[in-house]
N, C-alpha and C positions, 0 to 999 in steps of 0.2 A: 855799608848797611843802609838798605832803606827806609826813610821817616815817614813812618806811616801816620803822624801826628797828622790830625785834621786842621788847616790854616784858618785861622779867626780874623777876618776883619772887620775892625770896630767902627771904621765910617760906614755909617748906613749908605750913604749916596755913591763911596764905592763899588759896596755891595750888589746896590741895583747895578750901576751901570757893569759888571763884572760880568752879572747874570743875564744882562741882556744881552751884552758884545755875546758868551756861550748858546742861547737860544737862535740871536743871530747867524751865528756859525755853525748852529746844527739844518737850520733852514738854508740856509745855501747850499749845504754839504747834501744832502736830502735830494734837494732838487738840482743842482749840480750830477749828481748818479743818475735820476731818473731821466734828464734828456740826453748823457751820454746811453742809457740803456739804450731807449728810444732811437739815437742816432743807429745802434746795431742791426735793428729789426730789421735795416734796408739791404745788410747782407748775410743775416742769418737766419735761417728758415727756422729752425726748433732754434726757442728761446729757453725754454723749462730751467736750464740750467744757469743762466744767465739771471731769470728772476730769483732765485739760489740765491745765489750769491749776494745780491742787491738788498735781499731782505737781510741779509746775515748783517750784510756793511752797514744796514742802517742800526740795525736793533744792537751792534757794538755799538756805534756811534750814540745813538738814543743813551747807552748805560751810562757811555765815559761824560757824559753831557748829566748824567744825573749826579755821578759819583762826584764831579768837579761843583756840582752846583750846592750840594750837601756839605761838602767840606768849608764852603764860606759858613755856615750855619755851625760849623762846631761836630759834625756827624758823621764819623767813620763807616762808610758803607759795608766795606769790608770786614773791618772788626765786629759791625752791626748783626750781618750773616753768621759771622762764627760763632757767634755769641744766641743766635737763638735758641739753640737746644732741642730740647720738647717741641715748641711754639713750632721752629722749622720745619720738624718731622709732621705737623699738623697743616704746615700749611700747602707742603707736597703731597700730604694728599688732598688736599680740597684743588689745587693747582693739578690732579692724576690729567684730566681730560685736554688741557691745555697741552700739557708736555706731552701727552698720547698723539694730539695732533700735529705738534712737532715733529716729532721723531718719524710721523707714520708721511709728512711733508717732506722729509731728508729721503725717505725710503723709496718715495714717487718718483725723485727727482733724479736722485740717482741712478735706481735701477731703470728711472723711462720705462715702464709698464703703463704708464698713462701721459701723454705728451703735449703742449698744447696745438691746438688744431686737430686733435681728434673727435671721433665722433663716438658719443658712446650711450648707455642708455645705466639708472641702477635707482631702484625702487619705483619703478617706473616712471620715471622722468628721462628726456632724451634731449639729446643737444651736444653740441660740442664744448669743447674744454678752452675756455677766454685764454685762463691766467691760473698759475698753479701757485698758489704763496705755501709759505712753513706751516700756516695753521689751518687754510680755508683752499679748494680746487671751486673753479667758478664755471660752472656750465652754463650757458645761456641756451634755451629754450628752442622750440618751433617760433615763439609767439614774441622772442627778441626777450624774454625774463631773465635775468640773472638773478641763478641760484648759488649762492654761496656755501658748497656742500662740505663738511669738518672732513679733514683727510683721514682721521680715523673709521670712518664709513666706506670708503672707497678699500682702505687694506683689510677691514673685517667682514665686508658682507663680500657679494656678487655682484660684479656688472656683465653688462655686455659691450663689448670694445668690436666696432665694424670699421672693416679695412677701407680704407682712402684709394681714390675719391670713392665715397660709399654714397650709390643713387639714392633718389626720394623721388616718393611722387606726390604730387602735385593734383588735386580736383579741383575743378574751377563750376560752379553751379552758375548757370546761366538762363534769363527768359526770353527767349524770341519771339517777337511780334508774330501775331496771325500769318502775317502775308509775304512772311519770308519760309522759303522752303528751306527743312531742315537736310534732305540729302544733298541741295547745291552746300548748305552751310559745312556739312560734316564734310566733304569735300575742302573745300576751301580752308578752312581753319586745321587740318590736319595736311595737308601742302605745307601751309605757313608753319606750322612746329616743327615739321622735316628737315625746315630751310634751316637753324637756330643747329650749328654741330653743337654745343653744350645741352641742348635734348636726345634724351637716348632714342636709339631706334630699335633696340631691344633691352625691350619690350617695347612696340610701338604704341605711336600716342593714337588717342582714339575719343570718339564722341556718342555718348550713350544717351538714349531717350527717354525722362525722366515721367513726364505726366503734361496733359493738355488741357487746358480749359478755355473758357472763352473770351479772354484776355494775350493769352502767350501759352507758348510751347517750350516745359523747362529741359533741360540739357544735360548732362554734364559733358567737362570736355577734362579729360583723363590724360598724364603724360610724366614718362620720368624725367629730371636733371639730372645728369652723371654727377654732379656734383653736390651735396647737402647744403653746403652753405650756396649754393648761386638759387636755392628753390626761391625765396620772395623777390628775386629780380628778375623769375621769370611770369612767377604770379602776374608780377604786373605786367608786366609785355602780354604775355598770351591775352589775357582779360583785356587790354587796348586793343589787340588784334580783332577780338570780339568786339568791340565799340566801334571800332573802323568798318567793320564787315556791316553793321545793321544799320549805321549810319549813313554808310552807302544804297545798300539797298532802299532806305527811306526815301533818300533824296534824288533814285531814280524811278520809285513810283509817284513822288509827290511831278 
């Protein structure tokens, strides 16, 4: 039979040190997990189910780490739970939304209806999917934001899920000095995105004339990435390609 008596020890200096060696060896065990996770990601493309698991092992581990720490205090954890009655059935439900987004996090993960590295869009916010935990799905943004969206949200409303690699495009606004011609420019800077295979060619990239005054000539210069996550590393490149080009021209009329 087992003693389910809660262990009292009466040296306080015990105590601590008991409690610390336990917090110690939840923090090792914690992060111990997380750089084996880490070491996987080098040969496993979907994680989804991996960070599963990780959360599961810790949030055991988290309990047995409380339940052992309570039992030096005299406090049956277990008995603690069966014994609340009423109180319990009050506090499941003030806890509904928690355990809604747990369950709706098992639902995600297992059926893969939503995976990480996809791209998707749902209340209108768009971005792809970081990291999937039990209680929270993390989309980060156009703009690098990470939105911590409850997985209760993802299983009860609407999104939009686009297929991999799914294009984006890309506008780049630009002002060109007086003394550079826009049809050599438009030339040139659409050569150069042709050259780049991660630019689509269909739809081709292209350079549209925005407004003139008597300062510069504004632009835009228009173009898809096959891929959504490579759009701000092309940002930059194209937009240096543009700094190269006027730079040029500067310092062969000067």
């Amino acid at each position: 039979m087992i003693n389910m008596e809660p262990t009292i020890i009466n040296d306080p200096s015990t105590t601590f040190i008991s409690i610390f060696a336990i917090i110690i060896a939840v923090f090792i065990l914690t992060r111990l997990i997380a750089f084996l996770m880490n070491k996987m990601k080098r040969y496993k493309k979907d994680m989804t189910a991996i960070y599963l698991v990780r959360d599961i092992i810790c949030y055991l581990i988290y309990f047995i780490a409380l339940v052992a720490i309570l039992q030096f205090f005299g406090i049956n954890l277990a008995g603690t739970l069966l014994s609340l009655g009423i109180v319990g059935i009050a506090l499941s439900f003030a806890a509904k939304d928690i355990i809604s987004n747990l369950f709706s996090g098992i639902l995600l993960i297992l059926g893969k209806s939503v995976k990480v590295g996809d791209t998707m869009e749902i209340n209108g916010m768009k971005g792809y999917v970081e990291k999937i935990s039990l209680r929270s799905t993390i989309i980060t943004d156009d703009y690098g934001v990470k939105n911590h969206v409850p997985n209760s949200t993802l299983t009860n409303n609407e999104y939009l899920q686009y297929k991999l690699p799914e294009m984006y495009r890309v506008d780049i606004m630009a002002g060109l000095p007086l003394n550079i011609d826009v049809v050599n420019f438009r030339e040139y800077i659409i050569t150069r995105m042709e050259s780049y295979p991660e630019i689509s060619d269909n739809p081709k990239p292209n350079v549209y004339g925005r407004e003139i005054s008597f300062k510069q000539s504004k632009v835009k210069v228009s173009f898809w990435v096959k891929d959504f996550n490579d759009k701000d590393k092309y940002k930059i490149i194209i937009t240096n390609e543009i700094r190269k080009y006027v730079n040029g021209i500067g310092e062969k009329d000067e």
